[in-house]
C-alpha positions in Angstrom: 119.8 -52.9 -100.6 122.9 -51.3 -99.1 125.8 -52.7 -100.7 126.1 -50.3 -103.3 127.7 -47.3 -100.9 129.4 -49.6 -99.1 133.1 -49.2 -100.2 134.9 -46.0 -101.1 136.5 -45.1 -104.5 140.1 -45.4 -102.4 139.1 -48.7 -101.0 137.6 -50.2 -104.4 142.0 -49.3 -105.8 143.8 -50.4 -102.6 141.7 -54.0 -103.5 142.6 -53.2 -107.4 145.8 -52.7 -106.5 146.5 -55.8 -104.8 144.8 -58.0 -107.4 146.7 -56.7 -110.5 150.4 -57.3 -108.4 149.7 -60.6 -107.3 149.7 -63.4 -109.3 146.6 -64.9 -110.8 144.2 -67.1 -109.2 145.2 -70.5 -111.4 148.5 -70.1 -110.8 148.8 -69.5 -106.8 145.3 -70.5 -105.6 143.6 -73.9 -104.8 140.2 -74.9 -103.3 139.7 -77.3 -100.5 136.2 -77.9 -99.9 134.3 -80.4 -96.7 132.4 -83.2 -96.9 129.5 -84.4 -94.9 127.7 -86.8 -96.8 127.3 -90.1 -95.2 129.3 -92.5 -97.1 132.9 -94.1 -97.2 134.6 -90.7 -98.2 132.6 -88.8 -95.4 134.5 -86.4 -93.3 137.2 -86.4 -96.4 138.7 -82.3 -97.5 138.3 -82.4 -101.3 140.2 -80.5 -103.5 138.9 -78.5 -106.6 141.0 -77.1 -109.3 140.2 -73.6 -109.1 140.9 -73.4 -113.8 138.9 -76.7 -114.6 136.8 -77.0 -111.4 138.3 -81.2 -111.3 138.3 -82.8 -107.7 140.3 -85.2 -106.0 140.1 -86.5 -102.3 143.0 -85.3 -100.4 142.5 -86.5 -97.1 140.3 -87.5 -94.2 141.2 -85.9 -91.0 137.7 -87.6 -89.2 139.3 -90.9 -90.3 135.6 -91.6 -91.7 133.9 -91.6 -88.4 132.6 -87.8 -88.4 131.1 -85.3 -91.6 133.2 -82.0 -91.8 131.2 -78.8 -91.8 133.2 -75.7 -91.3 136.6 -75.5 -93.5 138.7 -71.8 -92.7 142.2 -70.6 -92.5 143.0 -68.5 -89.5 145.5 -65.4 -89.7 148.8 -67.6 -89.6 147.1 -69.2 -92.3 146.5 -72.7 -89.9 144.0 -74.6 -91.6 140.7 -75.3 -89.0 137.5 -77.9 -89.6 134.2 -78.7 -87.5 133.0 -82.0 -87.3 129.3 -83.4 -87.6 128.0 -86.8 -86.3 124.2 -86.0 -87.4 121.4 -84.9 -85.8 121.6 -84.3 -82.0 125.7 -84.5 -82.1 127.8 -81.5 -81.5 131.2 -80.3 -83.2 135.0 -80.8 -82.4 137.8 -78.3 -83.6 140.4 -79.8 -86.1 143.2 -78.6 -87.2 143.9 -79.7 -90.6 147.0 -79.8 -92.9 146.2 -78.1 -95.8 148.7 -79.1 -98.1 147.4 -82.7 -97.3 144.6 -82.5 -95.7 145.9 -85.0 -92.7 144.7 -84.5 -89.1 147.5 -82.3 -87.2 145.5 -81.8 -84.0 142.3 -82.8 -82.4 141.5 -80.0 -80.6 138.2 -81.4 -78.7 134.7 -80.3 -78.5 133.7 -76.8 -78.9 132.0 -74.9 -75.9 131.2 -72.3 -73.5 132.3 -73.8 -70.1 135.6 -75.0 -69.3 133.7 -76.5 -66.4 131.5 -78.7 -68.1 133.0 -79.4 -72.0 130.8 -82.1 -72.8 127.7 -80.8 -71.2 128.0 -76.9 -72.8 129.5 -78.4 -75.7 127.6 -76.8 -79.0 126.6 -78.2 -83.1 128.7 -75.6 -85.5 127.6 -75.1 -89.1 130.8 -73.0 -90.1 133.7 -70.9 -89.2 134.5 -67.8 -90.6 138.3 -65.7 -89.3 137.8 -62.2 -89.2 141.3 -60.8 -90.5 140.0 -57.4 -89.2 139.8 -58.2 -85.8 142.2 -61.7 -85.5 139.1 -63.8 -84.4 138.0 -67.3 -85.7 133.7 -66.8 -85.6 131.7 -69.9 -85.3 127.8 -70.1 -86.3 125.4 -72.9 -84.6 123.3 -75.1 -86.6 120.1 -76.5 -86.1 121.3 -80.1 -85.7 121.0 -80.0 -81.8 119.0 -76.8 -81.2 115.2 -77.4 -81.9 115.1 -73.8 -82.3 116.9 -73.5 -85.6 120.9 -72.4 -84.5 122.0 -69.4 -86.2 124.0 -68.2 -82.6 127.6 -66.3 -83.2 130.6 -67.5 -81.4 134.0 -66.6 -81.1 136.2 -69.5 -80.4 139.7 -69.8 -79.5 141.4 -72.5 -81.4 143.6 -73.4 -78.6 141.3 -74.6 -76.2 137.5 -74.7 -78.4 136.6 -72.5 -75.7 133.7 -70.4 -77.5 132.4 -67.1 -76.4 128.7 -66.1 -77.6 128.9 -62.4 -79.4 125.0 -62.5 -81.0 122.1 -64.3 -82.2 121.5 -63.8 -86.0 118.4 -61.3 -86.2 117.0 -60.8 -89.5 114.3 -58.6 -90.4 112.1 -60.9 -92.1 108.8 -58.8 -94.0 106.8 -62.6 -93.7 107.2 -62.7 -89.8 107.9 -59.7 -87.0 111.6 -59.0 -86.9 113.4 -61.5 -84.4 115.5 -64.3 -83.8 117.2 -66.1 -86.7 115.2 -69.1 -85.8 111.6 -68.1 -86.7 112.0 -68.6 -90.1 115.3 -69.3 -91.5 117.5 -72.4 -91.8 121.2 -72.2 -91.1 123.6 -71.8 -94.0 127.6 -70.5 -94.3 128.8 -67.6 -93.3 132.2 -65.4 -94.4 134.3 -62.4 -93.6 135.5 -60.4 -97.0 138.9 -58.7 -95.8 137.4 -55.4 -95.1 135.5 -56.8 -91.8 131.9 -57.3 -93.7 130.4 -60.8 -92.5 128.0 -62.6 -95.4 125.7 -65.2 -94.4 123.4 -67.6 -96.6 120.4 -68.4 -95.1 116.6 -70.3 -96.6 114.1 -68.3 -96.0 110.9 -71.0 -95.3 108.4 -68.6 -95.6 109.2 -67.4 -99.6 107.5 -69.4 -102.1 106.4 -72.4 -101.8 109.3 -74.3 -100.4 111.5 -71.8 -99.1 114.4 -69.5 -101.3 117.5 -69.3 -100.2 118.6 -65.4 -99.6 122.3 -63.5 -99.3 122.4 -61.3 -96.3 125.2 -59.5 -94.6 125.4 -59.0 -91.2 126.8 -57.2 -88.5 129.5 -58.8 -86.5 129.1 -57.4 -83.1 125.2 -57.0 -83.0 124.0 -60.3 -85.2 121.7 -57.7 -86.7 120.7 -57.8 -90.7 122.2 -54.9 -93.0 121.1 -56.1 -96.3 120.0 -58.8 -98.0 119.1 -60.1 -101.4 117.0 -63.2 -102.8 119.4 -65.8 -104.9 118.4 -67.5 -108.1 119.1 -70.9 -107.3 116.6 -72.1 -104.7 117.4 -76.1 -105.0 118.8 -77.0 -102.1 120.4 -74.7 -99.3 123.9 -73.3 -98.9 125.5 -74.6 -97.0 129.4 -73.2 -96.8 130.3 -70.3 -97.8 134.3 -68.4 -98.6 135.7 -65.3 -100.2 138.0 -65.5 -103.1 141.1 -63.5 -101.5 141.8 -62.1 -104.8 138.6 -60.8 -105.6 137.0 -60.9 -102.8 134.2 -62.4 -104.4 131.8 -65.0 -102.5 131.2 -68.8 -103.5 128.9 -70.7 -102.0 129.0 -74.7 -101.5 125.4 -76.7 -102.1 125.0 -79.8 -100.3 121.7 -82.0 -100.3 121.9 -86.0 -100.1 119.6 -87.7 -102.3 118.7 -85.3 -105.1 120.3 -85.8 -108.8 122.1 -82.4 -110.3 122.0 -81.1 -106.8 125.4 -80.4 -105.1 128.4 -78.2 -106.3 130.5 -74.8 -105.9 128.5 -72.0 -107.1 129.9 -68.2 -107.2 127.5 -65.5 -105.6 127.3 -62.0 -107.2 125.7 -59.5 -104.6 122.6 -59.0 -106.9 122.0 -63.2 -106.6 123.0 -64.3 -109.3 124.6 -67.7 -109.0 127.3 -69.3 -111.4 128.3 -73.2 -111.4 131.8 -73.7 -111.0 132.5 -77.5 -110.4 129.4 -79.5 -109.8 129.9 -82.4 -107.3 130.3 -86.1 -108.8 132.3 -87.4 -107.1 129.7 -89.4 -104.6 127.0 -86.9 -105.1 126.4 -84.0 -102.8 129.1 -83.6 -100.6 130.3 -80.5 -100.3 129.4 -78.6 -97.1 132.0 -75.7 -97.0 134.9 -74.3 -98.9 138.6 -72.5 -98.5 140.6 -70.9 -100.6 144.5 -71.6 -100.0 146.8 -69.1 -101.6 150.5 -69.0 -101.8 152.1 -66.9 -98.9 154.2 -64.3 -101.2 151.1 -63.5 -103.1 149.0 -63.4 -99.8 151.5 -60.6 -98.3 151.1 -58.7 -101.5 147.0 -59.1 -101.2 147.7 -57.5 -97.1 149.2 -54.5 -98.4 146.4 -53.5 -100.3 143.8 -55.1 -98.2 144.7 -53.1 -95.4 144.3 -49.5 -97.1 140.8 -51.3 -97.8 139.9 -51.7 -93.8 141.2 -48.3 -93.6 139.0 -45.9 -95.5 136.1 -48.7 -93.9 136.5 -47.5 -90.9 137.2 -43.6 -91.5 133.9 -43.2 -93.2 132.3 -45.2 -90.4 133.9 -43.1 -88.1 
C-alpha cells in the first residue's frame, strides 16, 4: 500500500486544526444520499441523520421518472445530481436544492459534442468536485458501454459539456495491467480536500463472486496508486463521499432484491467497513451520498484544508 507516507506531519495539524475549531459533525452537518431503485420514491434525495443514522425523503428532483446516481456539491457549494433511466440510457445534469432537495435546473444531457448532444451524450455513475483544482469529475458506468465504463470526465455544469481526462487503469495481479473494463465493475468515486481521488471498484476475478476493493487514483493519468481489498463483499459500492470534517470516506451500497443488503457504510483505508444507517426505507436505494455542512464552519474547514494542499504539493514537488 502507499497511503501510509502520503500526508505530512504539517498537513495531518492543518486538518487537526480545522476539525477541533469547527463545530461538530451532529451539530452543523447532514447527509443527503440518491436513489435509484425502481419504485414510487425512485429518483427521490434522502436525508440521513448523520447522530441516529434516521431517513426521511426530502425530495424528488426526477419527478419519479429517472433514478439518481451521482449526488456532489461543487465549490459554491451548488448542489449537482446524474440521472439513470436503466440499461442503455444515458445521464442528465441536475441541479438540486439541497436544503429541499427540489429541482432548481435541468441542465440537459451530459456530453462530449456540442454538435451532436444526444448522439455523444454519455451513462454517468458519479460526480466527484475536485476543490484542488475547481473541477466537477464525472466517471462512466457500464449501463450503455458494453465494455464496462470506468472513463473520467470533467464536465462543466453550465452547459453538461464533458471533457474526457483518462480511462481508469488498474493494475490488476488476475489479468495484465489495462483498461478499467477487463475486470472491474464501476463503483463511486471522491476527492478528499487535499486533491487525492478514491474510487470503489468489484474486482470479478477475486473469489468466487467478485470482492469489492478501495483504490485511489490519479486524477490526471486514470492510473492506480494503491489499493486495498474491503470486508464487505455483498453487493457493490456504489457512491461514494468524504466526511469534510474528517475527511474520512463512506460508501453507499445499493443492490435491488437482496434482504440486509443496502445502506451507508464508513470505509477505513485498511478496508474495514462500519454500518451507519442501513436502508429500510424501500430497500436498497441508496446510490451515492453528500455531506452538506453549514457555511461558517466550512470557511473554518478552508483555512486549514488549504495548509493541507500546501505541504501536498511541496513534497511532490
Amino acid at each position: 500500500m502507499k497511503i501510509a507516507n502520503k500526508t505530512s506531519i504539517a498537513a495531518i495539524t492543518g486538518m487537526a486544526i480545522a476539525f477541533m475549531a469547527a463545530p461538530g459533525p451532529a451539530s452543523a452537518l447532514s447527509i443527503l444520499a440518491s436513489s435509484t431503485k425502481n419504485s414510487a420514491d425512485r429518483g427521490a434525495v434522502v436525508g440521513v441523520d448523520p447522530t441516529s443514522g434516521a431517513r426521511t425523503i426530502v425530495d424528488d428532483p426526477t419527478g419519479g421518472s429517472e433514478g439518481l446516481t451521482g449526488l456532489e456539491l461543487d465549490g459554491a457549494r451548488n448542489l449537482w445530481g446524474t440521472t439513470i433511466n436503466g440499461f442503455g440510457s444515458t445521464s442528465r445534469l441536475l441541479q438540486i436544492d439541497a436544503g429541499t432537495g427540489a429541482l432548481i435546473n435541468d441542465v440537459g444531457f451530459i456530453h462530449t459534442n456540442s454538435a451532436d448532444v444526444s448522439g455523444s451524450s454519455l451513462s454517468i455513475g458519479d460526480l466527484a468536485y475536485d476543490a484542488t483544482t475547481d473541477r466537477m469529475f464525472a466517471v462512466t458506468t457500464n449501463t450503455s458501454d458494453p465494455v464496462g465504463g470506468g472513463d473520467l470526465y470533467t464536465v462543466d455544469t453550465g452547459s453538461g459539456l464533458a471533457t474526457f481526462v483518462a480511462q481508469i487503469t488498474l493494475d490488476n495481479p488476475n489479468d495484465a495491467a489495462g483498461p478499467f473494463a477487463h475486470s472491474y465493475s464501476s463503483g463511486g468515486f471522491a476527492f478528499k480536500a487535499d486533491g487525492s481521488l478514491w474510487f470503489t471498484g468489484y474486482d470479478i476475478t477475486e473469489g468466487p463472486f467478485g470482492t469489492n476493493m478501495l483504490f485511489e487514483i490519479d486524477a490526471s493519468s486514470g492510473l492506480e496508486l494503491s489499493r486495498v481489498e474491503l470486508d464487505r463483499n455483498i453487493a457493490i459500492f456504489h457512491g461514494l463521499g468524504v466526511n469534510p470534517y474528517t475527511q474520512e470516506l463512506y460508501a453507499t451500497e445499493a443492490s435491488s432484491g437482496s434482504p440486509g443488503v443496502g445502506g451507508i457504510y464508513h470505509v477505513a483505508l485498511d478496508g474495514t467497513t462500519t454500518l451507519v444507517s442501513a436502508d429500510t426505507l424501500d430497500g436498497n436505494r441508496f446510490s451515492d451520498i453528500v455531506f452538506i455542512s453549514e457555511p461558517g464552519a466550512m470557511a473554518v474547514l478552508a483555512l486549514g484544508f488549504a495548509g493541507m494542499t500546501f505541504f501536498r504539493r511541496r513534497r511532490a514537488g
